[in-house]
C-alpha positions as CSV (number, residue, x, y, z in Angstrom):
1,X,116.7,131.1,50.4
2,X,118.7,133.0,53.0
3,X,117.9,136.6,54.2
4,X,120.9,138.3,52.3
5,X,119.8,136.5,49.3
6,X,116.3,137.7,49.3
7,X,117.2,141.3,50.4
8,X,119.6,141.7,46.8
9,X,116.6,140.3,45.3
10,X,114.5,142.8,46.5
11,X,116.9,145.6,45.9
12,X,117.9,144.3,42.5
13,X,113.1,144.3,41.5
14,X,112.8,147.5,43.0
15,X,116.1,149.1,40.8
16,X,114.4,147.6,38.0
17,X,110.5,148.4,39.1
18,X,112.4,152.6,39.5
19,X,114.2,152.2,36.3
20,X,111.3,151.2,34.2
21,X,108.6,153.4,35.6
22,X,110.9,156.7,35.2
23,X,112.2,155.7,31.5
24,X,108.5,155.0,30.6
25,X,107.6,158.6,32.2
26,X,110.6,160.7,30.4
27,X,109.1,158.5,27.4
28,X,105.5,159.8,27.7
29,X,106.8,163.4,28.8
30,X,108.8,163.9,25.7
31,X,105.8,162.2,23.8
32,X,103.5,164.8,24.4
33,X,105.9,167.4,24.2
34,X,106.5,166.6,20.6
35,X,103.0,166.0,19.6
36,X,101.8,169.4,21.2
37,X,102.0,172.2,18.5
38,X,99.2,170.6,16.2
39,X,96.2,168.8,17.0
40,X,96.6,165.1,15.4
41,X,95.3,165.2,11.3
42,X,92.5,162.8,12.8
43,X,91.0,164.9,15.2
44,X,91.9,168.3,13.7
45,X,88.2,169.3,12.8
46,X,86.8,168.5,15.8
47,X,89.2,169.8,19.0
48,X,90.8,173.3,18.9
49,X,94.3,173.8,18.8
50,X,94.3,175.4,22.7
51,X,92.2,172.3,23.6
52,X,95.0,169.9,22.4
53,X,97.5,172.4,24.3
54,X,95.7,172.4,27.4
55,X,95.8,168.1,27.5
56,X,99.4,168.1,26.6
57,X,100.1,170.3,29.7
58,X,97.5,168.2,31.9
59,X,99.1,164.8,31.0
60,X,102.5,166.3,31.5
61,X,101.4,167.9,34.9
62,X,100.3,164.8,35.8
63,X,103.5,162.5,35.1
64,X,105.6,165.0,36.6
65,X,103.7,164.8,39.7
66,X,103.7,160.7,40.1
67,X,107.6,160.9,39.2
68,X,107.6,162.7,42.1
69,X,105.2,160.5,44.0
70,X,107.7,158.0,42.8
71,X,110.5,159.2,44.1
72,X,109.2,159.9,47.8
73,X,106.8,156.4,47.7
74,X,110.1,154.3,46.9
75,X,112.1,156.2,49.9
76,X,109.6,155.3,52.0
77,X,109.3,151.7,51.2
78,X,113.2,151.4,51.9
79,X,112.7,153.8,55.0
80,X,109.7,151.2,56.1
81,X,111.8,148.2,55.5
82,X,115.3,147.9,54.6
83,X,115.8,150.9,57.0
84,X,114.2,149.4,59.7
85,X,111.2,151.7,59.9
86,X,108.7,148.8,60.6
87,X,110.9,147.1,63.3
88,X,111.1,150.6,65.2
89,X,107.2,150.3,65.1
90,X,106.7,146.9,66.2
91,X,109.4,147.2,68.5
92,X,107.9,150.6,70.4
93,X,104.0,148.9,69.6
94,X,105.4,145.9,71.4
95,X,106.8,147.6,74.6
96,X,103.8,149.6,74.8
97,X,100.7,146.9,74.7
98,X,102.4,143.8,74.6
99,X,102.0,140.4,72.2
100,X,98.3,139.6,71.5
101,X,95.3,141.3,68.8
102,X,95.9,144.5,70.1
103,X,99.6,144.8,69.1
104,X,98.5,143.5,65.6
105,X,95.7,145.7,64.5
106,X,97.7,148.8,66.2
107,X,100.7,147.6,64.0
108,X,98.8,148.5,60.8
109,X,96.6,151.1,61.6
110,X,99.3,152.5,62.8
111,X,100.9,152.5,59.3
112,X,97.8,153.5,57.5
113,X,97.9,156.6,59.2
114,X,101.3,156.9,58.8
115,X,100.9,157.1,55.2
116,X,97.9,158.9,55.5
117,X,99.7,161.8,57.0
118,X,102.6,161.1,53.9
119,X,100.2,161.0,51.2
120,X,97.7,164.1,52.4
121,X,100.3,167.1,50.9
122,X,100.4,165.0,47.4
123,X,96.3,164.6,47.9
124,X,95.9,168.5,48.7
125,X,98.4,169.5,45.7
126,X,96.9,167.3,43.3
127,X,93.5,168.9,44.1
128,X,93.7,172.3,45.1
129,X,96.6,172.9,42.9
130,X,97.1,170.8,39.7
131,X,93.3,169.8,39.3
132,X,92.4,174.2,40.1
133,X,95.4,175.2,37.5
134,X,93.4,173.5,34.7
135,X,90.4,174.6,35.8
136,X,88.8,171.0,37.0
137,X,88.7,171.5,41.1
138,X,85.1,172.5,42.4
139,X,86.1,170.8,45.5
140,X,86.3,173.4,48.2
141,X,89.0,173.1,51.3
142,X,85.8,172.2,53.7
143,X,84.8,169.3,51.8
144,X,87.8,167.9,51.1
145,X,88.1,167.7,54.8
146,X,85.1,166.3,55.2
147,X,85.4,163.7,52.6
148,X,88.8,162.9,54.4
149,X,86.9,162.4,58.0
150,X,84.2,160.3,56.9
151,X,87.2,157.8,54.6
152,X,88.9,158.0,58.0
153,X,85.7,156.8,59.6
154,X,84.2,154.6,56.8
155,X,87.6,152.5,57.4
156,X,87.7,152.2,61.2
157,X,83.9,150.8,60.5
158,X,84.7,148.7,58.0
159,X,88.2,148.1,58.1
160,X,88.9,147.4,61.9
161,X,86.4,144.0,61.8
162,X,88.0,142.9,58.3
163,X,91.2,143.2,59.9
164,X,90.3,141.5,63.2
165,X,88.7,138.4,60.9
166,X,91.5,137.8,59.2
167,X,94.1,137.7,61.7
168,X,92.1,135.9,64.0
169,X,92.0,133.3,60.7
170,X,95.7,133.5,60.7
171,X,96.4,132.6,64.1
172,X,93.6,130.2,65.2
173,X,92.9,128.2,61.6
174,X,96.1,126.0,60.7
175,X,98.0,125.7,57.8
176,X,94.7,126.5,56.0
177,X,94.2,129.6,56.9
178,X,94.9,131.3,53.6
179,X,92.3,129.2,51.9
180,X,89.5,130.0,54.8
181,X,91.1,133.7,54.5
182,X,89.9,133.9,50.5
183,X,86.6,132.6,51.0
184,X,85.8,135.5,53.8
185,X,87.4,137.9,51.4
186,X,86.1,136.5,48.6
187,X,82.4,137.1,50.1
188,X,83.0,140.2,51.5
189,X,83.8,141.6,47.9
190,X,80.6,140.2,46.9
191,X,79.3,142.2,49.9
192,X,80.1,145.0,48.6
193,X,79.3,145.1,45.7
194,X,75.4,144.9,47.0
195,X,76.1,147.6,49.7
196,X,78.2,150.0,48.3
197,X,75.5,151.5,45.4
198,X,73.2,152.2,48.5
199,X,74.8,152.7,52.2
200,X,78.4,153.7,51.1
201,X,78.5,156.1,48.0
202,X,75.7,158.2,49.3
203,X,77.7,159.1,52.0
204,X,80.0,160.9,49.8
205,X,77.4,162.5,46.7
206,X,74.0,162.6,46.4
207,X,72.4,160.5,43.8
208,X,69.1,161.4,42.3
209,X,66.2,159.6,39.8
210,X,66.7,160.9,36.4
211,X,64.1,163.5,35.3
212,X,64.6,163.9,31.6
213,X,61.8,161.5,31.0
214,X,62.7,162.1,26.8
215,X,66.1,160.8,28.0
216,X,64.7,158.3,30.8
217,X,62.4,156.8,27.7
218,X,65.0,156.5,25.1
219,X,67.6,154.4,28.1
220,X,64.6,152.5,29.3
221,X,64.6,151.5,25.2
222,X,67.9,150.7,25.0
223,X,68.2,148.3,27.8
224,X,64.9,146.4,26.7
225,X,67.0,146.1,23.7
226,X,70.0,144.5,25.2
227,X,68.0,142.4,27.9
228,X,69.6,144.5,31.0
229,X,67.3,145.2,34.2
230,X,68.6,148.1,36.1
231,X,67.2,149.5,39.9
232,X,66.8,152.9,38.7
233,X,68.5,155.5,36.6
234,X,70.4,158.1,39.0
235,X,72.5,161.4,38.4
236,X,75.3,162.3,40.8
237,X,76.5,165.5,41.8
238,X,79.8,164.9,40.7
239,X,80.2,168.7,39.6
240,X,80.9,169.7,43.0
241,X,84.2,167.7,43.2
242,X,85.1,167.6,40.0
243,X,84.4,168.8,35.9
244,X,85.5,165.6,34.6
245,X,82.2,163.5,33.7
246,X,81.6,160.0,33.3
247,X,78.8,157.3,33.7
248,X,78.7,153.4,35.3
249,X,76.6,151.1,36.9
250,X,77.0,149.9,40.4
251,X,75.4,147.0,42.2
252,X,74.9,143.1,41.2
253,X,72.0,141.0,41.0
254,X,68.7,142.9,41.7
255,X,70.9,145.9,42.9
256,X,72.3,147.1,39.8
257,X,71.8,150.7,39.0
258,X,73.1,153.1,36.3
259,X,74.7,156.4,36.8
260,X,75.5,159.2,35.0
261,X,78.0,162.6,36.2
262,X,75.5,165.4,36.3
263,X,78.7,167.1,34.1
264,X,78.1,164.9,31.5
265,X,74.4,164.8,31.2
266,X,75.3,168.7,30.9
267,X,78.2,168.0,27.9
268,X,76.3,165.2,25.8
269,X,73.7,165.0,23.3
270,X,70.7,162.3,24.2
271,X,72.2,160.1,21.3
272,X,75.7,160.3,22.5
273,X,74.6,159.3,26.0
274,X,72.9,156.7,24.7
275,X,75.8,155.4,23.0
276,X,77.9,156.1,26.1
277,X,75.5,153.7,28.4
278,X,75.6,150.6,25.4
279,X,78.9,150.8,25.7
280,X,79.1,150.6,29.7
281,X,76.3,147.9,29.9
282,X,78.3,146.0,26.6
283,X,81.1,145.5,29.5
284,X,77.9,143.6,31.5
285,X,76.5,141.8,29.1
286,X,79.6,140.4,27.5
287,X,80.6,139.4,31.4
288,X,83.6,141.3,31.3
289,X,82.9,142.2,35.1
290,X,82.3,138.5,35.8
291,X,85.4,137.8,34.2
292,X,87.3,140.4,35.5
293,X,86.3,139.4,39.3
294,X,87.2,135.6,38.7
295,X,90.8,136.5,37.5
296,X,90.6,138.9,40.8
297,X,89.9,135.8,43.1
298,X,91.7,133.7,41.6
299,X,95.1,136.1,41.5
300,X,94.4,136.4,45.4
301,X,93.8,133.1,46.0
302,X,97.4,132.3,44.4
303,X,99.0,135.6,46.3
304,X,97.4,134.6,49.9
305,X,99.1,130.9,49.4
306,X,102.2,132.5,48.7
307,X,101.7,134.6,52.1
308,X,100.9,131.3,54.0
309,X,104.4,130.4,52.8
310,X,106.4,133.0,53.8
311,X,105.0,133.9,57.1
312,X,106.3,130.8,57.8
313,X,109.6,131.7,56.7
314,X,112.7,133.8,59.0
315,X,114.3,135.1,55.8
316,X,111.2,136.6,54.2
317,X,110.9,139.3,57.6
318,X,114.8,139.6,57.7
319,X,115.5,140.3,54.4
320,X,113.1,143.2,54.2
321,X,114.8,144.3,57.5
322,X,112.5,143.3,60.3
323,X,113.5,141.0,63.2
324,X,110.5,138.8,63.8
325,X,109.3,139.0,67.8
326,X,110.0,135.7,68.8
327,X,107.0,134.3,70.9
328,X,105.2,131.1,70.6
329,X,106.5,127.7,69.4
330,X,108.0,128.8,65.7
331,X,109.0,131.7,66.5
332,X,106.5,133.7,64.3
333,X,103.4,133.3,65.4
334,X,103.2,136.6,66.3
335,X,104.2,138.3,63.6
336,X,100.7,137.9,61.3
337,X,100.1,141.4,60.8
338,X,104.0,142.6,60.5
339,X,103.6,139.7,57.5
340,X,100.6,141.1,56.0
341,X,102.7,144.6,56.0
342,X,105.2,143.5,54.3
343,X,103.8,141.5,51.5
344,X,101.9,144.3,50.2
345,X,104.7,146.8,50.6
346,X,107.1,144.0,48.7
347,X,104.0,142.4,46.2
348,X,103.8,145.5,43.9
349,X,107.8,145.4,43.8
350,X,108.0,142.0,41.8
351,X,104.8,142.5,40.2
352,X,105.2,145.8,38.1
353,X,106.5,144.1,35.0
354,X,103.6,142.2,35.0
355,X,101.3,145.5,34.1
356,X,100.8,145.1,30.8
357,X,99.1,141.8,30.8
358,X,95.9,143.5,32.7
359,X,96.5,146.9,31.0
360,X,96.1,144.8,27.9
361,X,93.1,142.5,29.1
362,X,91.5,145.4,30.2
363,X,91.7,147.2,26.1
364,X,90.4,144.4,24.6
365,X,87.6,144.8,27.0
366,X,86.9,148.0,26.1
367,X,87.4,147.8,22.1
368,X,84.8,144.6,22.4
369,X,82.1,147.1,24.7
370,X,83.0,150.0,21.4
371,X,81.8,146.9,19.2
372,X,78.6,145.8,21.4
373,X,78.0,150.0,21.8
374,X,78.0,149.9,17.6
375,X,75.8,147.4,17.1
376,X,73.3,148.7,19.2
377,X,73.6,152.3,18.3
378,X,75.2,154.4,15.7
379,X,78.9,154.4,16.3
380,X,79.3,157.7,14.9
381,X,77.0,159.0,18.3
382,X,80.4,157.3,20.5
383,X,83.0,158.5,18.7
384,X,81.1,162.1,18.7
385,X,80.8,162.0,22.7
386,X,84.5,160.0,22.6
387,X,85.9,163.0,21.1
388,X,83.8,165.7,23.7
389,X,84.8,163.8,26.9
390,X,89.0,163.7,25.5
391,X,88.6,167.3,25.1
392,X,86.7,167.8,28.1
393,X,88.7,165.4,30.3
394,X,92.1,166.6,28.8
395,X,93.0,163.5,27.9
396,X,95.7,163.3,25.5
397,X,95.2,162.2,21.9
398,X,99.0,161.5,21.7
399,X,99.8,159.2,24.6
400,X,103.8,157.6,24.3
401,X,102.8,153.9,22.7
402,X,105.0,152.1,24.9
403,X,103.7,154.0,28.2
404,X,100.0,153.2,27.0
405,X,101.1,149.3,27.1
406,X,102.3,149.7,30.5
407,X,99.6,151.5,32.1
408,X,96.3,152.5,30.1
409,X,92.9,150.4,30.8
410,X,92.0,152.3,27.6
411,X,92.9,152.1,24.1
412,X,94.4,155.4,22.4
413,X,92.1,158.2,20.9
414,X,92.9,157.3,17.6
415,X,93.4,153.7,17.3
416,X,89.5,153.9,19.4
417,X,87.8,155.6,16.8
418,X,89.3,154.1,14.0
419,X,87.7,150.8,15.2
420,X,84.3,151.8,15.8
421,X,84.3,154.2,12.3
422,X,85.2,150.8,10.3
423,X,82.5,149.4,12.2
């Protein structure tokens, strides 16, 4: 393949990515709007009519703010590329500090903050604007800041290291180095998934036992009954961020713990947050996260073989407009991190149309955690706190179908609690 070849092959995926992703937004706009004057037959007993209103207008706020996210997110990916955006940045990086590590890891933190500093009026609207309009901000301006310096932070720690692995791996390991690549990214996932529950989200809320002991006793019940061991039961300030609520656990192996949004203890009956939990700890016990997480390492084991390939290859840095620096015997040896910029600006480009084979993995997962939930307590006690947290979430009971395929990890309202009342 040529440059010019691959450049109208970009062109003609990211057309196509645009095309779809606005059709299936005016689709799920107009949706909505149809669906807004009454409250589906289904549901009609149980959420008031202003209720229904109010998650019409929420979902429509919120599809008219990624079309515009859309918009400025697609100029920027030409601006970065086809535009020459990242060859002005190398190119000025380069005359500044030179070939080596340094040049590299200033090359993309040097666009993270970039698109930081893009992305922080979109964060500050969707916060202090949307999210206050319908009455879910409880985030003040202070802590948004501060939440903003310690990410900022959190990433240098974190990120800076990761970064310097990896590219050393790209320059010093061979032809293999996408293979010894997945195996530290690989572990470091697993890492994570121990040290986050304790050393990383405390940094953001605070986390504290669970003091119902009524409540604590009838949990502690439930997971003797479905053979799950957690570290402790927790509650998390999530009220003073947000009013949505929600519960999870965190953690693997012997770190496991289970968490519920101070908002919903607040919103649910004990039965309904029993029912809640089964259905979270059905996605454990029927290894849905195990599964989830092999298809995860196997999809990047595949994507960072196809990034030992093209970092190799002239074309795949001309055709999305950068001229490689030529230094060192191939003429891109230098060019690791300018790679790994642009295969994740192009990747989600030929990807998109790919979307509903996860959206749709991820449903079945969650109508076969409904069924585990059911089996181990009343269904009725789900669909009951189902039908609180739609109304108190303003989620829509009237998504488009066809935008729902696309992009929801969850199934509708409706076709939901249809399943678990036949159960």
């Amino acid at each position: 393949m040529n440059s010019l070849m691959f450049t109208v092959l970009f062109i003609a995926f990211l057309l196509v990515t645009l095309s779809v992703r606005c059709w299936l937004s005016s689709r799920q706009i107009r949706h909505v709007l149809t669906h807004r004057a009454e409250v589906p037959a289904q549901f009609s007993e149980k959420i008031p009519l202003d209720a229904h209103q109010k998650a019409a207008d929420y979902t429509i706020a919120k599809t008219k703010l990624g079309l515009v996210l859309l918009v400025v997110n697609t100029t920027v990916l030409v601006g970065f590329t086809l535009l020459g955006g990242l060859q002005w940045l190398s190119t000025t990086l380069f005359q500044l500090t030179g070939s080596g590590m340094f040049y590299q890891i200033g090359l993309l933190v040097s666009f993270a903050l970039i698109s930081g500093v893009i992305d922080l009026p979109f964060d500050y609207y969707r916060q202090f604007v949307m999210e206050e309009k319908f009455g879910f901000n409880k985030m003040t301006l202070g802590l948004f800041l501060s939440d903003m310096l310690k990410g900022l932070l959190l990433g240098a720690a974190i990120g800076l290291p990761l970064i310097w692995v990896v590219l050393t791996l790209m320059e010093k390991s061979g032809a293999l180095w996408w293979f010894y690549a997945w195996l530290f990214w690989s572990g470091f996932q697993l890492l994570m998934l121990v040290l986050y529950p304790t050393l990383i989200a405390p940094l953001f809320n605070k986390f504290t036992p669970l003091t119902d002991d009524n409540l604590r006793i009838q949990i502690e019940g439930l997971m003797a009954r479905v053979g799950f061991v957690s570290k402790g039961l927790f509650v998390m300030d999530g009220s003073k961020r947000s009013a949505h609520g929600n519960a999870y656990f965190s953690g693997f192996g012997s770190a496991k713990r289970i968490v519920f949004f101070d908002t919903l203890l607040s919103r649910l009956a004990p039965k309904e947050i029993e029912a809640v939990l089964a259905h979270e700890l059905g996605h454990f016990k029927l290894r849905h996260i195990v599964k989830r997480m092999a298809v995860m390492f196997a999809v990047s084991l595949g994507f960072l073989a196809l990034l030992g390939y093209l970092k190799t290859q002239a074309w795949f840095f001309t055709g999305l407009g950068v001229n490689p620096i030529l230094l060192g015997s191939n003429g891109l040896d230098n060019n690791n991190a300018m790679a790994l910029l642009l295969f994740m600006l192009a990747l989600p480009v030929f990807t998109f149309l790919f979307s509903p084979l996860t959206s749709l993995s991820s449903r079945k997962h969650e109508f076969e955690a409904d069924a585990f939930a059911a089996k181990h307590t009343d269904a009725r006690d789900l669909v009951s706190a189902l039908v609180k947290m739609y109304e108190d979430n303003a989620s829509t009971l009237t998504p488009d179908p066809l935008h729902s395929t696309f992009y929801d990890s969850h199934p509708s309202a409706s076709l939901r609690i249809n399943k678990l009342l036949s159960a």
